[in-house]
Phi, psi and omega in degrees: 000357182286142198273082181269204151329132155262037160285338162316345179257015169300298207296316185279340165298323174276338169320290195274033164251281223319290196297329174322299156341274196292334188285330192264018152237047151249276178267059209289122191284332161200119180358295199298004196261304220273341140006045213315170180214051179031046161267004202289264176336305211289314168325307197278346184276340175304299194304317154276007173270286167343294222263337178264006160303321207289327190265351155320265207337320204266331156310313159351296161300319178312320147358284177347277176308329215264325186293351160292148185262344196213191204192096185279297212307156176287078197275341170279352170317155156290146167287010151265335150297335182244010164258326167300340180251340145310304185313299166305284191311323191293310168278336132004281173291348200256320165322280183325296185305322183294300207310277201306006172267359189236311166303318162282131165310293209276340167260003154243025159321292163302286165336308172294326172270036145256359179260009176241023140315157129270029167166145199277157159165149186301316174290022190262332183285341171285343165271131197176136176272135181285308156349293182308305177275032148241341171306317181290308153356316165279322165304276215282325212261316181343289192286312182316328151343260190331319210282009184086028177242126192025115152326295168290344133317338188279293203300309185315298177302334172297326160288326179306333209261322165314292178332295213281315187291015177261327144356286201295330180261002181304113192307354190279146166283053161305114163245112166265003159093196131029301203259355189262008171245013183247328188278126171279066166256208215285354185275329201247346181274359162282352180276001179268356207226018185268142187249058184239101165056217170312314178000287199279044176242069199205161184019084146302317198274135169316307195233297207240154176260021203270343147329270234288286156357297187293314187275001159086032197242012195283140168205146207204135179202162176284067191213174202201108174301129165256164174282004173280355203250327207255144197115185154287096198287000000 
């Protein structure tokens, strides 16, 4: 938690694409996604181009902080009270910014080349036009920002939001039961990824699915996605 570098969490980042990896060839919800479609290269260059934006982003703050005059966050909190309540706002704001990416013309410009993918696997969630991922970036990290938060909360969170999108896209036959109706992973966010007309403009939220709720955009159905199903219509 010391607010040193946050390159100490890299390590622990390539850990969890390793292990994504091994988990969606043991259990795949479907063969056919683990299938490369000469997307390899281009996955991986999204993914460093994203991921050293993220740490511009985190290096950044202490700036951030020294130029705010006052200092709102709840810094006496435990530090899992304040990387769970970074989380919420953060996804909150990222939500919002994914709805209005379906709705704008000029941002789902941007948007749509993370929707042309053709098979879910956890490293689909790191494609991302960086414009774009800096528009959520502004959306989710900003006001927690103003309000003052932590540097290493800041870096936690950033790692956090890598987690779940290797979740959300993740290629395993998760059931998670319950908890797979509080969590946006990956059994309710492929419907989000359906290229049919309107179809996929449902589950939006990053971390939680109570956004979706609010916005009337939740949706969950007994049906089982092919890569016929996934893109741009």
């Amino acid at each position: 938690y010391a607010a040193g570098p946050a390159l100490w969490l890299l390590p622990g980042l390539v850990l969890a694409i390793a292990l994504s990896w091994l988990a969606e060839r043991c259990w795949p919800y479907d063969p056919a996604f683990n299938a490369p479609q000469g997307d390899a290269g281009r996955d991986a260059l999204h993914a460093l181009v994203n991921e050293g934006l993220n740490l511009l982003a985190i290096g950044a703050i202490p700036l951030v902080a020294a130029w705010m005059p006052w200092q709102l966050w709840p810094t006496h909190w435990s530090v899992v009270a304040q990387v769970v309540l970074a989380i919420v706002a953060a996804d909150l704001g990222i939500t919002l910014v994914h709805y209005a990416s379906h709705r704008w013309a000029w941002l789902w410009r941007l948007h749509a080349v993370h929707h042309s993918v053709t098979r879910m696997y956890g490293f689909n969630g790191l494609v991302k036009h960086p414009l774009h991922q800096t528009g959520e970036a502004v959306g989710g990290g900003l006001p927690p920002l103003l309000l003052g938060m932590p540097y290493a909360v800041a870096a936690v969170l950033a790692f956090a939001i890598a987690i779940q999108l290797l979740l959300q896209h993740s290629n395993v036959d998760m059931r998670p039961g319950w908890l797979g109706k509080v969590m946006a992973w990956a059994p309710l966010h492929r419907f989000h990824h359906m290229r049919y007309g309107t179809a996929g403009d449902v589950n939006f939220g990053l971390f939680l699915t109570v956004w979706d709720h609010l916005l009337g955009t939740a949706f969950d159905a007994d049906y089982r996605m092919r890569v016929d199903d996934l893109g741009i219509g």
